[in-house]
DRENDRENGU-338656 format. One record per atom (N, C-alpha, C): x, y, z. Coordinates in Angstrom, 3 decimals, always signed. Layout:
BEGIN
+----------+----------+----------+
:        X :        Y :        Z :
+----------+----------+----------+
:        X :        Y :        Z :
...
+----------+----------+----------+
This chain:
BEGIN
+----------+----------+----------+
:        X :        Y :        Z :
+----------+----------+----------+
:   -1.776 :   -2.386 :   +4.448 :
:   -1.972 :   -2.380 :   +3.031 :
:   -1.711 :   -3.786 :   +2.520 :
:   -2.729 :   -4.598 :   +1.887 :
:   -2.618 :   -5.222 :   +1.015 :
:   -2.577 :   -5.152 :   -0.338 :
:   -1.808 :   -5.507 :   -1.239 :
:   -1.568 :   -5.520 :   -2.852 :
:   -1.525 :   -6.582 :   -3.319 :
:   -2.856 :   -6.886 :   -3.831 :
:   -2.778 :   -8.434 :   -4.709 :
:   -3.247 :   -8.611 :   -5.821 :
:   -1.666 :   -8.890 :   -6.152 :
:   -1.270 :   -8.756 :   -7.547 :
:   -1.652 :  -10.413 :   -8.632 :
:   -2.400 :  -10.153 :   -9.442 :
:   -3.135 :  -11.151 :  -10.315 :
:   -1.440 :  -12.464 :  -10.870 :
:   -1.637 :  -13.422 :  -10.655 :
:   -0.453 :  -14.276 :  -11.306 :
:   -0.993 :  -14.538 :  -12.858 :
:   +0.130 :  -14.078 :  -13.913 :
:   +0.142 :  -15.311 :  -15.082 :
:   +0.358 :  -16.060 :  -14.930 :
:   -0.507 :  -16.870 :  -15.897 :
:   -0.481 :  -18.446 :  -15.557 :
:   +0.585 :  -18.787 :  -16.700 :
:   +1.669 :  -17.909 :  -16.791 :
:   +3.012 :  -18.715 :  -17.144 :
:   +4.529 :  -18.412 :  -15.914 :
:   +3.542 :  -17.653 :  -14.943 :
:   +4.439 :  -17.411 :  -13.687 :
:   +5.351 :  -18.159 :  -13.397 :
:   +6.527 :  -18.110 :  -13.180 :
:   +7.627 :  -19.440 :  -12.415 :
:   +7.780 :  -18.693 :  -10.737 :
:   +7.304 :  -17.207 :  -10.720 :
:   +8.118 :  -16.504 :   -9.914 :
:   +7.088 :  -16.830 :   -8.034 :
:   +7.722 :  -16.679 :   -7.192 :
:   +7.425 :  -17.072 :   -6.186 :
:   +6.236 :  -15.711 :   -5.453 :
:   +7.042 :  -14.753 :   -5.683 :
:   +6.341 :  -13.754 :   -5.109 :
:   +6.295 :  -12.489 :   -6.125 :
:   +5.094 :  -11.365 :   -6.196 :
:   +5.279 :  -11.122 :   -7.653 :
:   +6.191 :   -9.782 :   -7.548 :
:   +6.424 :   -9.344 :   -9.082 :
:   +7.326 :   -8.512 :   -9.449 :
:   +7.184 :   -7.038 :   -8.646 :
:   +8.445 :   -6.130 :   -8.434 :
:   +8.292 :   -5.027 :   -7.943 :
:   +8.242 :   -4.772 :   -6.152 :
:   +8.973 :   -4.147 :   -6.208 :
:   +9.234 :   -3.569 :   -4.977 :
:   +8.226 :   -2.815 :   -3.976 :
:   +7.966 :   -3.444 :   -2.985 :
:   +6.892 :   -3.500 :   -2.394 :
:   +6.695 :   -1.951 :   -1.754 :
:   +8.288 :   -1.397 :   -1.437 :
:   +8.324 :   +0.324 :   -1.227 :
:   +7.909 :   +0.446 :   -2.168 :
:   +7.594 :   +0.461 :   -3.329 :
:   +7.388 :   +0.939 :   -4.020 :
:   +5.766 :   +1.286 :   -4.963 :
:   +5.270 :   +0.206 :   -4.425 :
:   +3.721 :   +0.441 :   -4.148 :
:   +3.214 :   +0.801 :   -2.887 :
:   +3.898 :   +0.814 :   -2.275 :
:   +3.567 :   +1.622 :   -0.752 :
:   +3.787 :   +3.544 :   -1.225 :
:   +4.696 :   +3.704 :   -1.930 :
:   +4.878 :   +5.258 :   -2.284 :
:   +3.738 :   +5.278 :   -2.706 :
:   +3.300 :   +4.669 :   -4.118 :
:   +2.048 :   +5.198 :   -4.943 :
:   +1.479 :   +5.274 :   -4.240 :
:   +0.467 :   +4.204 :   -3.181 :
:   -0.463 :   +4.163 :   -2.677 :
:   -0.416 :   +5.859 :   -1.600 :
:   +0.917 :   +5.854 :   -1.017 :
:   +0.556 :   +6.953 :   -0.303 :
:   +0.294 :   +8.250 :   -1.415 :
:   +1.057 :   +8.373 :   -2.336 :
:   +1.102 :   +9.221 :   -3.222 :
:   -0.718 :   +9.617 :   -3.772 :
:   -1.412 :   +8.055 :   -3.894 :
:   -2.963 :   +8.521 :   -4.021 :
:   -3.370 :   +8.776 :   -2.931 :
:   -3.386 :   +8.296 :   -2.430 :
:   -4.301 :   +9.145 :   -0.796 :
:   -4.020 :  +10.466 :   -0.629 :
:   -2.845 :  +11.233 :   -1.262 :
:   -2.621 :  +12.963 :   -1.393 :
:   -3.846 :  +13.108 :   -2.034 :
:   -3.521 :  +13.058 :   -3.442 :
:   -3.943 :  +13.327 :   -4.440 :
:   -5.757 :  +13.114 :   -4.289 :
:   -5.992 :  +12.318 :   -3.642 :
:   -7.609 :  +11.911 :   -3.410 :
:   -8.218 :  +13.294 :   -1.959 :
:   -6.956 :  +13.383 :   -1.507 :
:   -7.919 :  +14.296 :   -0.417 :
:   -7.757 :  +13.338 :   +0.528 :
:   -7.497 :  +11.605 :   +1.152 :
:   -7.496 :  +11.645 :   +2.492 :
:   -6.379 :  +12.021 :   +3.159 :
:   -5.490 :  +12.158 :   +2.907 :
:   -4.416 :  +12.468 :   +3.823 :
:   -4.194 :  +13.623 :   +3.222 :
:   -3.491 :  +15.185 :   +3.760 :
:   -3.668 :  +16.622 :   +3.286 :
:   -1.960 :  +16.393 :   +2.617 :
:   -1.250 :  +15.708 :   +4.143 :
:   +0.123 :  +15.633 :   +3.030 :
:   +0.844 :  +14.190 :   +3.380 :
:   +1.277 :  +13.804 :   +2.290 :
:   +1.809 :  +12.077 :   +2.762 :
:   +2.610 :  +12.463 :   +4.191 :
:   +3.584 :  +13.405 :   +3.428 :
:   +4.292 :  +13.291 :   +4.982 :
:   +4.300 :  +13.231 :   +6.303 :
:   +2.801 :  +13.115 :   +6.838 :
:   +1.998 :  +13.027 :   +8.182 :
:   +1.995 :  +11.229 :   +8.299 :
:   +2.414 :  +10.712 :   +7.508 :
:   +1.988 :   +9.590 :   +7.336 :
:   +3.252 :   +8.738 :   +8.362 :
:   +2.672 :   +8.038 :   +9.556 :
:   +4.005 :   +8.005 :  +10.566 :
:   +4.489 :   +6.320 :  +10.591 :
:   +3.359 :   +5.389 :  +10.380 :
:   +3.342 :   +4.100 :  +10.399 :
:   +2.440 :   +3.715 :   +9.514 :
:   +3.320 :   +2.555 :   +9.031 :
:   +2.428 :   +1.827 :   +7.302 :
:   +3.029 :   +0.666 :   +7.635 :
:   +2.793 :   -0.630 :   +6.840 :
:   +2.466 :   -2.023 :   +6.994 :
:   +1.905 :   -2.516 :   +5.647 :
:   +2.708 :   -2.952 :   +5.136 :
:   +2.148 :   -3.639 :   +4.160 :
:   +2.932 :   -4.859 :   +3.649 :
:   +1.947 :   -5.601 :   +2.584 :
:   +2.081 :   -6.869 :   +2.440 :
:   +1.566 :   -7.265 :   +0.612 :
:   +1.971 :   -8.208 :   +0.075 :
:   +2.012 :   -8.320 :   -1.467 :
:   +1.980 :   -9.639 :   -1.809 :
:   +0.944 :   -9.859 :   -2.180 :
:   +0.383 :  -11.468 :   -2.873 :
:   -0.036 :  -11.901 :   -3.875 :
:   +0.293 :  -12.645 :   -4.412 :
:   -0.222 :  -13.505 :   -5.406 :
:   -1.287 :  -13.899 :   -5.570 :
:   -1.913 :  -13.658 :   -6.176 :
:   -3.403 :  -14.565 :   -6.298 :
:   -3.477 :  -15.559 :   -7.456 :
:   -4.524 :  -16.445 :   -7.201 :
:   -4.537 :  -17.664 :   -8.010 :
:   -5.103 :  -17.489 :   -9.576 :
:   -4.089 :  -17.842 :  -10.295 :
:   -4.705 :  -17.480 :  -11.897 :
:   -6.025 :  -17.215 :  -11.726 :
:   -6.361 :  -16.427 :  -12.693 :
:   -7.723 :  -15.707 :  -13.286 :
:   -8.281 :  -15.123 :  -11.972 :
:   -8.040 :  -14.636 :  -11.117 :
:   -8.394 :  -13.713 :  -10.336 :
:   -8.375 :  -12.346 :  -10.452 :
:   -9.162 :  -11.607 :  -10.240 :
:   -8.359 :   -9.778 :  -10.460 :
:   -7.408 :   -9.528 :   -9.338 :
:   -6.687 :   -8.754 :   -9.741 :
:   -5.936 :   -8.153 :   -8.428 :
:   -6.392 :   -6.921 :   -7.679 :
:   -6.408 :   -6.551 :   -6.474 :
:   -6.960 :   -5.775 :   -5.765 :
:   -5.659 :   -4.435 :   -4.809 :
:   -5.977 :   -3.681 :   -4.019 :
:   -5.253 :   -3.167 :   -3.347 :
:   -6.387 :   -3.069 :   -2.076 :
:   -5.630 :   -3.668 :   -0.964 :
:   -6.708 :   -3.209 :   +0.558 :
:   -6.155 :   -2.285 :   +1.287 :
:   -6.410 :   -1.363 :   +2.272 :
:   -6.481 :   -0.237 :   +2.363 :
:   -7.239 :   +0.184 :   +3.932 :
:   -6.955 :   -0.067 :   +5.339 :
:   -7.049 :   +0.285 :   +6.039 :
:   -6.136 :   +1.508 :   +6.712 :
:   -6.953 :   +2.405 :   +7.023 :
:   -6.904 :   +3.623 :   +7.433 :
:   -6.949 :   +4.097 :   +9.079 :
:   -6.589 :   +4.076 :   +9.988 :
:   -6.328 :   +4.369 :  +11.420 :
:   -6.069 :   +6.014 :  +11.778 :
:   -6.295 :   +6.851 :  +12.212 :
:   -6.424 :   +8.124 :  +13.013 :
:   -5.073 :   +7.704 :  +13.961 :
:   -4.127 :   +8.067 :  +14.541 :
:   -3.586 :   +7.794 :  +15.540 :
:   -3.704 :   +9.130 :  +16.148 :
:   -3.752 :   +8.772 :  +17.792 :
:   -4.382 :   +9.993 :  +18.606 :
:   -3.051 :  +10.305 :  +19.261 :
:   -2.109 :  +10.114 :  +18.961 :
:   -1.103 :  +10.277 :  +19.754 :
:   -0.657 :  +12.097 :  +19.817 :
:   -0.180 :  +12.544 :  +21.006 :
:   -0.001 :  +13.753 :  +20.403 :
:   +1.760 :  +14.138 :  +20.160 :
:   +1.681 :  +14.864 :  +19.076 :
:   +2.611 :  +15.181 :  +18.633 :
:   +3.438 :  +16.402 :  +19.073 :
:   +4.177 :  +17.007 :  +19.957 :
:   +4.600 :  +18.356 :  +19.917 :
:   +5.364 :  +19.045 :  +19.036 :
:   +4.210 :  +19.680 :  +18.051 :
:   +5.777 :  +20.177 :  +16.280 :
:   +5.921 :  +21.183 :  +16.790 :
:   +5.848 :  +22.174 :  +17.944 :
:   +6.686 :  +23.221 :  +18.004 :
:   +7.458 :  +23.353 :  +18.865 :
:   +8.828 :  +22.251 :  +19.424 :
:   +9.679 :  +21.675 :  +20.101 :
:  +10.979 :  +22.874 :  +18.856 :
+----------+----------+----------+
């Protein structure tokens, strides 16, 4: 997951505001809500990262998605 977050151009700050768990929740929180994932809590490994972009840019969220084939035994 990338999150890149637009800078004001009266920014002093190095890296931008907000807790990066914390756009990692939402983001998983939409992928419920959208239908790709049935429940966050399947969700086993995430990676993400939070940038600045150069005045007057929009900010974006990127969003790669992986299947892991691993198998799981849930009735241990």
């Amino acid at each position: 997951m990338l999150f890149a977050i637009p800078r004001a151009r009266t920014s002093t700050l190095i890296v931008p505001q907000g807790d990066g768990d914390n756009y990692e929740k939402a983001l998983y929180d939409l992928l419920q809500r959208k239908k790709y994932v049935l429940d966050d809590k399947w969700i086993t490994t995430g990676t993400w990262r939070k940038r600045f972009l150069p005045f007057g840019e929009a900010g974006y969220t990127e969003v790669i998605i992986e299947r892991d084939e691993e198998a799981i035994d849930i009735w241990r």
